[in-house]
N, C-alpha and C positions, 0 to 999 in steps of 0.2 A: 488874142483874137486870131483867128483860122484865116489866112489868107485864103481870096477868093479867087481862080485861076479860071472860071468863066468865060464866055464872051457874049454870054444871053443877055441883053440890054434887059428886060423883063427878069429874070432868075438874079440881076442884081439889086433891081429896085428893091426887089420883093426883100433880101437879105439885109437889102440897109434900112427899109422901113421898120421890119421886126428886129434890129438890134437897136433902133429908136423907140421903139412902144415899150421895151423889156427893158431901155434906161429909165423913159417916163415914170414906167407903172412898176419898176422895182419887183419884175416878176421874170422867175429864169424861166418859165417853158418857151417862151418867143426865144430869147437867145440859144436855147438848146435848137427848137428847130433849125434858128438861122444855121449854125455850127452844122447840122447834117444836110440842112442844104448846101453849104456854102463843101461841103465833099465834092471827090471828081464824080461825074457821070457813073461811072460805074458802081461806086460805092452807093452811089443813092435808093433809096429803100421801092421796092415795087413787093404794091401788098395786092391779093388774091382777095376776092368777096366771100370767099369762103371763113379766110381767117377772118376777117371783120363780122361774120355771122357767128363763128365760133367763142370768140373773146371779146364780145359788147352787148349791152344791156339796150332793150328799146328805147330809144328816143334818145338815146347817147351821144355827144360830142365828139368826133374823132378826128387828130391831124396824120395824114403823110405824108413826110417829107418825101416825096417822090410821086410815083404812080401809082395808081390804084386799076388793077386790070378785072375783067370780067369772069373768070372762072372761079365756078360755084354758084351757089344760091346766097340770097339775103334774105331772111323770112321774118325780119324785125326792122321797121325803120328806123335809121340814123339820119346822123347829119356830119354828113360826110366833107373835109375841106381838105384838099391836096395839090398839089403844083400840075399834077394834069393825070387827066382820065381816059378809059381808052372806051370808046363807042359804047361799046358794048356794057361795059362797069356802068357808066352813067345811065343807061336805058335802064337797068336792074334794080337801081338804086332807087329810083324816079318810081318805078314798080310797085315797089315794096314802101311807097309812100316815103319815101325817104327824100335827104336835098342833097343835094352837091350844091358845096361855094370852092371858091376858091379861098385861098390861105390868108389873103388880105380882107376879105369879106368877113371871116372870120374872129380877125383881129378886130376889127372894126364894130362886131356885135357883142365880143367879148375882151374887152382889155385887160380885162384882170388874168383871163386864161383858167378862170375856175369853171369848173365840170369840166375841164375838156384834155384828153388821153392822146398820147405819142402809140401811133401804131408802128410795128416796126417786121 
């Protein structure tokens, strides 16, 4: 287990809930997330709308462990769930019919973690 060198009160719950759903439910994509979240700041993943329009199917499930920023277009709704959003990503996403949840939301509609893709 990846030691966690954080001091986000929130960026830990989130990491200890999802290496408990992924003990529960005997399923690695929670603990993979957890493990790239639980990375420093810097390594953490920041995905473009672009890539997320270029490498997903409509109506698709997607996690980032990290940020999701606004440049590009989305011309296919998802359902997008990431540790946070910047203005602008969220407004686009909401557009193109699509949702943002966050990471625990997600867990919480899918325990098992089936249909749903690590963007990176």
């Amino acid at each position: 287990m990846r030691q966690v060198k954080s001091q986000n009160p929130e960026l830990l719950k989130l990491i200890r809930s999802l290496r408990k759903k992924a003990k529960e439910n005997d399923v690695a994509i929670w603990r993979d997330v957890a493990n790239r979240l639980s990375a420093s700041k810097r390594r953490r993943t920041s995905v473009n709308l672009s890539r997320l329009n270029r490498y997903t199917k409509q109506k698709e499930a997607v996690v980032v462990p990290g940020k999701v920023l606004g440049a590009g277009k989305l011309e296919h709704p998802l359902v997008v769930a990431a540790f946070a959003f910047s203005d602008e990503a969220r407004q686009k996403i909401v557009q193109a019919k699509g949702k943002c949840l966050s990471i625990s939301e997600l867990v919480e509609d899918t325990p098992k973690g089936s249909n749903v893709r690590i963007m990176e």
